[in-house]
C-alpha positions in Angstrom: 0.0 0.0 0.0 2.7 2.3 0.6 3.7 2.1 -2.8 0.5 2.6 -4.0 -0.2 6.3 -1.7 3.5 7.3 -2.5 3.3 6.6 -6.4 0.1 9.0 -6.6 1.1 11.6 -4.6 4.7 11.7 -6.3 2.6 11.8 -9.8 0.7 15.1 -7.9 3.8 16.7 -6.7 5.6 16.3 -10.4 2.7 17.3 -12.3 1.9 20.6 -10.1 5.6 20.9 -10.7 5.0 21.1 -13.8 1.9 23.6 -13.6 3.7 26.3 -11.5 7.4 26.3 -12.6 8.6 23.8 -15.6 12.1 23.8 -15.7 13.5 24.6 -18.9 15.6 21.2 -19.7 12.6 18.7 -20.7 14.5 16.2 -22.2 14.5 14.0 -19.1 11.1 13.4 -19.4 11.7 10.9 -22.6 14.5 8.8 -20.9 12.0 8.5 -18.1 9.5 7.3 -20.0 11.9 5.0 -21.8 13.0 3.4 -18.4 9.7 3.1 -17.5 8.6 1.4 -20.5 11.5 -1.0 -20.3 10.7 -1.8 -16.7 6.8 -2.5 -17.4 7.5 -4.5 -20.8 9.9 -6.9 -18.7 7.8 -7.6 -15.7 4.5 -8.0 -17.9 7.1 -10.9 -20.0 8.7 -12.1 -16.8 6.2 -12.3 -14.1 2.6 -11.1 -14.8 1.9 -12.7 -18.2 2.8 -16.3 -16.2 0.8 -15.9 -14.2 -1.9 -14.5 -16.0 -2.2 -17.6 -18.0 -1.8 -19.9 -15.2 -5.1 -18.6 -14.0 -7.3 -17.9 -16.5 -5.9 -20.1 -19.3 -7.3 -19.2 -22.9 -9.4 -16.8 -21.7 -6.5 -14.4 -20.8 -5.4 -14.3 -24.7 -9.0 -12.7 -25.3 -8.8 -10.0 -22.2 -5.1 -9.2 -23.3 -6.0 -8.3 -26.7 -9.9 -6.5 -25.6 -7.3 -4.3 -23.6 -4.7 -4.0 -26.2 -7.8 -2.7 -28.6 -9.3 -0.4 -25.4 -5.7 1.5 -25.7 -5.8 2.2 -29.3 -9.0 3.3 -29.3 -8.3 5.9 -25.8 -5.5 6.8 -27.7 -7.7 8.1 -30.6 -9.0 10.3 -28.5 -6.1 11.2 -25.8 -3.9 11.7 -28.5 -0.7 9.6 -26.8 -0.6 11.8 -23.3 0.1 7.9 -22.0 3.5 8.1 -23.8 4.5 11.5 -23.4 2.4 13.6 -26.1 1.6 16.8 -24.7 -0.4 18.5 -28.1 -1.9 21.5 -27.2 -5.9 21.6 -27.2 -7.9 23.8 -29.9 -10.5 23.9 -28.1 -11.7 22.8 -25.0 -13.9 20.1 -26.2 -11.0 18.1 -27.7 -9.1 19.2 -24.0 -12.3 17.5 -22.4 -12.5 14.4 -24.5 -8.4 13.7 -24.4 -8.7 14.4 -20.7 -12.0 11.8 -20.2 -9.6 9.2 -22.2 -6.8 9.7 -20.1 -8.8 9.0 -16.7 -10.5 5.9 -18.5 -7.5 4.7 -18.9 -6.2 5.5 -15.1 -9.4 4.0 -14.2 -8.8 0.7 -15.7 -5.4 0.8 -14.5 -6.5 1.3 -11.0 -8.7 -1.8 -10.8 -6.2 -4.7 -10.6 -4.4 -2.5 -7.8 -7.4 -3.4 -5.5 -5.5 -6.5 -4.1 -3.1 -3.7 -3.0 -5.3 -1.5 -0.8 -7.8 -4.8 0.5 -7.6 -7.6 1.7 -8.1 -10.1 -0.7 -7.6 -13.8 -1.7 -5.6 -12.4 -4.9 -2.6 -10.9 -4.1 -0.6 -9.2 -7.0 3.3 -8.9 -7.3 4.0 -5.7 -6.3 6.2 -5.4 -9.5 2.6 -4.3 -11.1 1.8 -1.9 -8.5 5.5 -0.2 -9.0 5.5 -0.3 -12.9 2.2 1.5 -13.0 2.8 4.0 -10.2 6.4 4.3 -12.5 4.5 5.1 -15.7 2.3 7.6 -14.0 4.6 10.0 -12.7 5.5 10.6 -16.9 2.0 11.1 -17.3 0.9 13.5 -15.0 4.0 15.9 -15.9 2.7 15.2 -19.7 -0.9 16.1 -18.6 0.7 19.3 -16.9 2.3 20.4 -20.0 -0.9 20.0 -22.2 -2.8 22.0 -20.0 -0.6 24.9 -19.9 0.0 24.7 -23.5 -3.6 24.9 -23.9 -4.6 28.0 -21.9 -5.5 26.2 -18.4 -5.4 28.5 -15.9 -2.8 27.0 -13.0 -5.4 26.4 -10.0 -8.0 25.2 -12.6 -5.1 22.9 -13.8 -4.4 21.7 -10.3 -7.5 20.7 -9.9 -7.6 18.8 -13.3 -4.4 17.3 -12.1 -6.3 16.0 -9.2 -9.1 14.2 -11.3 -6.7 12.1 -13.2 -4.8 11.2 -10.1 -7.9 10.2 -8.5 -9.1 7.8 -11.4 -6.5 5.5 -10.0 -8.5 5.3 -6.7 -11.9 5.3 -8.2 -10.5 1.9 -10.3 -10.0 0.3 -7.2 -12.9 1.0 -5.4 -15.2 0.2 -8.2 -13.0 -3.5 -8.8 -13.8 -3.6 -4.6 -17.4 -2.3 -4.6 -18.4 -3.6 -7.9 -16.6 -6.4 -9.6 -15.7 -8.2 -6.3 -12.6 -9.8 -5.1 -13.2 -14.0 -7.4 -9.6 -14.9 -8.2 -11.2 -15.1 -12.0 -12.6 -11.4 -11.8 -9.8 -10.3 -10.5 -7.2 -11.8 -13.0 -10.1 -10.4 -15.9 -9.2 -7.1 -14.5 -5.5 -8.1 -14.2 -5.6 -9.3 -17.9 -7.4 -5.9 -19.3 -4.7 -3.7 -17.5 -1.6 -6.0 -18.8 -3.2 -5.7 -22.5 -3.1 -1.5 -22.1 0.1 -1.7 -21.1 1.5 -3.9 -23.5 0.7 -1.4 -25.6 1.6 1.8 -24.0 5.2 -0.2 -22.8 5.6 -1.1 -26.9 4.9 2.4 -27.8 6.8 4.2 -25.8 10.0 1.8 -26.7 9.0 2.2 -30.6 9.2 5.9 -30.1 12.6 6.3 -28.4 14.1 5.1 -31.5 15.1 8.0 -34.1 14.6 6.4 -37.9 15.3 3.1 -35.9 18.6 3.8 -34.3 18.5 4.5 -30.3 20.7 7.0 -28.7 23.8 6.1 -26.4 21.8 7.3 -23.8 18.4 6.0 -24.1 19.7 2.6 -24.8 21.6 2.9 -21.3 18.3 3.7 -19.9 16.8 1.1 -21.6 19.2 -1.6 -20.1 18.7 0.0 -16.7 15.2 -0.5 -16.7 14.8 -3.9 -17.9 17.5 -4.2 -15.0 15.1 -3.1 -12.8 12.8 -5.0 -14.1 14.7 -8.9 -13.1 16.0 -7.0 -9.5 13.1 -5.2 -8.0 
């Protein structure tokens, strides 16, 4: 659980950062997300996938890809804030529907990480919990940056900021209150988060490459968090 309360109020503290004074060197950002992305793609391989198909068998090829095909279609509509796309808004219907995908996909994200905050039967490696809490820092600070490019006033932002942050907690209430705690329901949950971030993790790799070459440094960054992945 501590993981859990730290990851989101980490993602808070960087995106409000970001709202009230971005530094000027952004490039960081991208070898984040890179080591993130490495760090999700090699648990998901290494320990969650497993496990996933230990429990649920066939059926965990059909959540995997109903997730896989949840992300593509969010990202229609968020236009890639999950991997570090921060487009400014035209108009504050399109910031409204990018900002509803985005906490759909937090939502969904959150739901699996009910075995973290109750006590349940199914307990999840807390690999999962890390990599997502990982990927979510990235995401607010992108988030951040979309809002100030579009026009958001800061406090209004903050308060934005909040929402998506909170989508996280709302996903695992609604898998506790909801869905309930059946090992099947819970690895269904398990299966649609691993399936968006299969995608997301893919993506984010795909897009560190320039003309499909990878820079000194985000290949370090790379190994370091597929590292991380085998050690933590």
């Amino acid at each position: 659980m501590t993981t859990y309360i730290l990851g989101l109020l980490i993602s808070f503290a960087a995106g409000a950062w970001f709202i009230y004074r971005a530094p000027a060197n952004k490039s960081w950002i991208y070898l984040f997300l890179s080591a993130g992305g490495a760090y999700l793609i090699t648990i998901l391989f290494t320990d969650i996938l497993p496990e996933l198909f230990e429990n649920l068998g066939e059926k965990a090829g059909v959540v995997l890809l109903i997730g896989f095909i949840v992300q593509i279609l969010l990202e229609n509509y968020s236009r890639g804030i999950e991997h570090g796309h921060a487009h400014a808004s035209t108009s504050k219907t399109s910031l409204l529907i990018a900002f509803g995908a985005l906490c759909l996909h937090a939502l969904i994200e959150g739901m699996p990480l009910a075995s973290v905050l109750f006590d349940t039967q199914t307990q999840f490696d807390h690999e999962l919990n890390l990599g997502i809490m990982l990927h979510k820092i990235p995401v607010a600070i992108t988030l951040s940056t979309m809002l100030f490019r579009s026009g958001v006033l800061r406090n209004a932002a903050l308060l934005w900021l909040f929402g998506f942050i909170a989508c996280t907690v709302v996903g695992s209430f609604l898998q506790h209150w909801i869905v309930g705690f059946s090992t099947e329901l819970m690895f269904m949950s398990l299966g649609l988060t691993v399936g968006i971030l299969l995608h997301v993790s893919t993506t984010i790799l795909f897009e560190s490459s320039d003309h499909h070459k990878l820079s000194p440094t985000r290949l370090a960054v790379i190994i370091v968090g597929i590292a991380a992945g085998f050690v933590i």
